[in-house]
Phi, psi and omega in degrees: 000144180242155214206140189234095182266171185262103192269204160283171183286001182241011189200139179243111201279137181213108174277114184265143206259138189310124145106006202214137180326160168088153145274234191260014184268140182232185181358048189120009177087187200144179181186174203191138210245132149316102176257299183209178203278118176056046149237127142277183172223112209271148192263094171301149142304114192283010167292316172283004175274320186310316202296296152003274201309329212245340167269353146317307192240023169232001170258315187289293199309323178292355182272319166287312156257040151064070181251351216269024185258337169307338165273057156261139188279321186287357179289132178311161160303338206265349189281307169314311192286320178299296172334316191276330215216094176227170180273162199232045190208127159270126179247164160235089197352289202286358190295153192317126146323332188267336170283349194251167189253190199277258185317003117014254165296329152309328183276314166304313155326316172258348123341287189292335164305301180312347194250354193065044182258125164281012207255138176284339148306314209264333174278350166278359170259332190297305136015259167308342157291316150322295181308309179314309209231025186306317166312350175245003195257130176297139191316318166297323177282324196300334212289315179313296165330281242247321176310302174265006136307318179293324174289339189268348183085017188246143189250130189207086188280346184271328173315286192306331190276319183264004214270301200307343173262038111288252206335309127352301183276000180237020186288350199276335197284351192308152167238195185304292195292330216279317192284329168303344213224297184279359142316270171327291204292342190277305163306262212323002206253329197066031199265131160292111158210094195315295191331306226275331199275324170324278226280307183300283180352264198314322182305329192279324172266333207257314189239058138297357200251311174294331171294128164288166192295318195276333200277296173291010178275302181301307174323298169327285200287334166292332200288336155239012170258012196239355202060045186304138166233349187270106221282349205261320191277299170327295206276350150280010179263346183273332200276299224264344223274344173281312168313312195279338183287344200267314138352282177313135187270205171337278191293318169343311186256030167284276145019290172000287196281119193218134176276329162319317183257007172247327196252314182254040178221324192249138160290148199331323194271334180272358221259305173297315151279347159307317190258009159298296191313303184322309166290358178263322183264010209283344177318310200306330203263149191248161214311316165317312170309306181302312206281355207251315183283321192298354178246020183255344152257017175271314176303315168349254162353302194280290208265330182255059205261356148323342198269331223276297213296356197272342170303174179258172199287314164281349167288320166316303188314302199288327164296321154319322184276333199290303206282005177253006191244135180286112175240121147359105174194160182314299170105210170232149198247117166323117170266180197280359193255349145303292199281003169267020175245339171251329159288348172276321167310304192281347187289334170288327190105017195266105158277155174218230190167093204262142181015097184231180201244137166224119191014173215305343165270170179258175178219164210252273150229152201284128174271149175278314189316136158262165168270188181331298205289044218317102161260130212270149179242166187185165189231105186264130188295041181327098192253191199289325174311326163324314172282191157248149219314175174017038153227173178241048176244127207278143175327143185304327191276346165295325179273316212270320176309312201291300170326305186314288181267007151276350187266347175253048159073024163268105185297111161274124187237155160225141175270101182276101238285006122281015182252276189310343193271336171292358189280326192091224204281150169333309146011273172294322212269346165252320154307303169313313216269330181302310187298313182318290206282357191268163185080182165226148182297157165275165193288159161054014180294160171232145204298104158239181185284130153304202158250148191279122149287133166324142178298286192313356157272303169339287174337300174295313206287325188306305210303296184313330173272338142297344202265329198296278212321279149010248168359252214307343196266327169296331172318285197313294212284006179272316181296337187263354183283189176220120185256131211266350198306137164245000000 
């Protein structure tokens, strides 16, 4: 009997085990040369020496020209997405602006997203430049632009103000990626513009056949953190939305299940096969995934509770098993305008509990105390991320959160990080905190809006309240210092 060990790259060792029929003969017949008792050196064929070779010089290359960081499974989608879909021209970041022309300056954009340059310059130039040639840039370069606006993350609102009636007016010329990029980029920015989400919707229903599935997952899922409101476009997109997903492979549809995008955007009917599906393919999915279903189904379940009972019975089960397996995350870390709200909490004599995970939601912070009925109180911390961009009217996943735990019996209250920053001096900021906590909410309330404050006034305030934060965090580290002095 014979054995196929794993040798050096240059020879394939074939052992025989003591004691047991055969020599030094493999597959299909074959001879073998003797080194020591029972290692051969096997007499190849030359079609296996040709294979030996060319996986020999496909291992030197990939060592060589580094190919192999590209295949990584653990690499972001948008680190991928770049790798498929580039401008097909070498550029050079720093060349002058005034010299480039519209596909260029697109590559340069997205380069430089890809590389992760941060210089704050050099994208306020990329910018001014943009602006200079907007009328020229073509639906696939706007896709490019906006793609590597959304990755570097730089906010720019007069950029975003003249740049979007182009894009608007070029929304019919959009393809897959270019409508995919502008989505992705609108979400992370958090900009509120109906027209503009109205406008992607129909777009979207119009080319359906062009989209790729992952392209339309992400469309989708901004479509409802951006708010989309308007039920004739939800429910046509609820209509198309099985078909296309059905497409989409394993990992693809991991992405899918998004709680945000099951409680305000799809119906009873995509909202049951997302969480059918999910369980069939769930090996595939990594913890960031699990958390997400497990808290698309707990939305489920509350707001959608029609949807539960039409699941199937191993499907109930697996979610039961979900919300009982320890899944792995990071959590959220208190910012500081958190741990200054919680020394004003213990100077009351307030027990409490800072960010902690209560089954798939955060909770900022936890009170110990119940109230009469016993029901639990709890604070949720509202910073500017809370909002939409330069505003204070709050995100669709901030209402559906709030909804969420009130409806599992949380008395909720919240703070808003322009509310804390006018209070001042200590004091006002313990008063506040008494009245805030006294009484009780009614179950199930729902989070509503101020009437919308001018941006420039917003504007000032953000300035100031980065200057609040600053202030506190140096404060902190004075505290943490330690004096060596006897």
């Amino acid at each position: 009997m014979w054995r196929l060990l794993r040798g050096s790259a240059h020879r394939l060792r074939v052992v025989v085990v003591d004691g047991l029929p055969g020599g030094c003969w493999g597959p299909g017949g074959g001879g073998g040369v003797r080194y020591a008792r029972g290692v051969f050196k096997a007499r190849m064929r030359p079609q296996e020496r040709a294979v030996l070779r060319a996986v020999r010089d496909e291992q030197r290359n990939v060592r060589k020209y580094g190919i192999a960081r590209f295949n990584k499974r653990w690499r972001s989608w948008a680190q991928n997405r770049v790798r498929m879909y580039r401008v097909p021209l070498p550029v050079t970041l720093t060349s002058d602006t005034s010299l480039m022309d519209a596909t260029y300056i697109s590559r340069c954009v997205q380069k430089a997203a890809s590389l992760r340059k941060h210089d704050v310059k050099l994208w306020f130039g990329y910018s001014q430049r943009l602006l200079e040639l907007r009328e020229e840039l073509s639906a696939e370069q706007l896709g490019y632009v906006l793609w590597g606006y959304g990755k570097s993350s730089f906010v720019d609102s007069n950029f975003y103000q003249e740049i979007l009636p182009v894009v608007k007016a070029k929304m019919a010329q959009f393809q897959s990626h270019a409508l995919m990029s502008l989505m992705w980029c609108m979400k992370r920015l958090k900009w509120r513009d109906s027209e503009l989400n109205r406008m992607a919707a129909n777009h979207t229903l119009e080319a359906i056949e062009q989209l790729r599935p992952t392209d339309f997952i992400k469309v989708t899922n901004a479509l409802a953190q951006l708010g989309l409101q308007d039920p004739g476009l939800k429910a046509a997109l609820s209509r198309v939305a099985v078909e296309k997903l059905e497409e989409a492979t394993a990992q693809q549809f991991r992405d899918a299940v998004n709680p945000v995008t099951i409680g305000c955007l799809w119906d009873d009917e995509v909202t049951a096969y997302l969480l059918e599906r999910f369980r069939r393919i769930f090996i595939t999915a990594r913890p960031m995934h699990l958390l997400k279903a497990y808290e698309s189904a707990v939305v489920s379940r509350i707001h959608k509770p029609q949807v539960w009972p039409r699941l199937l019975h191993d499907s109930k089960s697996f979610y039961v098993r979900l919300s009982q397996r320890h899944i792995s995350d990071r959590g959220q870390r208190p910012t500081s305008m958190h741990r200054d709200i919680s020394r004003h909490l213990a100077d009351l004599g307030e027990a409490h509990r800072n960010s902690f995970r209560w089954g798939p939601l955060y909770i900022d912070i936890g009170l110990e105390q119940l109230e009469v009925d016993e029901r639990r109180r709890c604070l949720m911390v509202d910073g500017p991320s809370s909002f939409f961009f330069c505003s204070d009217q709050y995100l669709p996943a901030k209402r559906l959160q709030h909804a969420t735990l009130t409806s599992l019996g949380w008395d909720v209250r919240r703070i808003r990080w322009d509310e804390w920053l006018e209070l001042g001096d200590a004091k006002r900021k313990r008063e506040f905190l008494t009245t805030l906590l006294a009484g009780s909410r009614p179950i199930a309330e729902e989070l509503r809006d101020r009437a919308p404050h001018p941006a420039q006034e917003l504007q000032e305030k953000l300035r100031r309240f980065k200057r609040f934060k600053a202030d506190l965090e140096a404060a902190e580290k004075e505290e943490e210092k330690i004096d060596f002095d006897i």
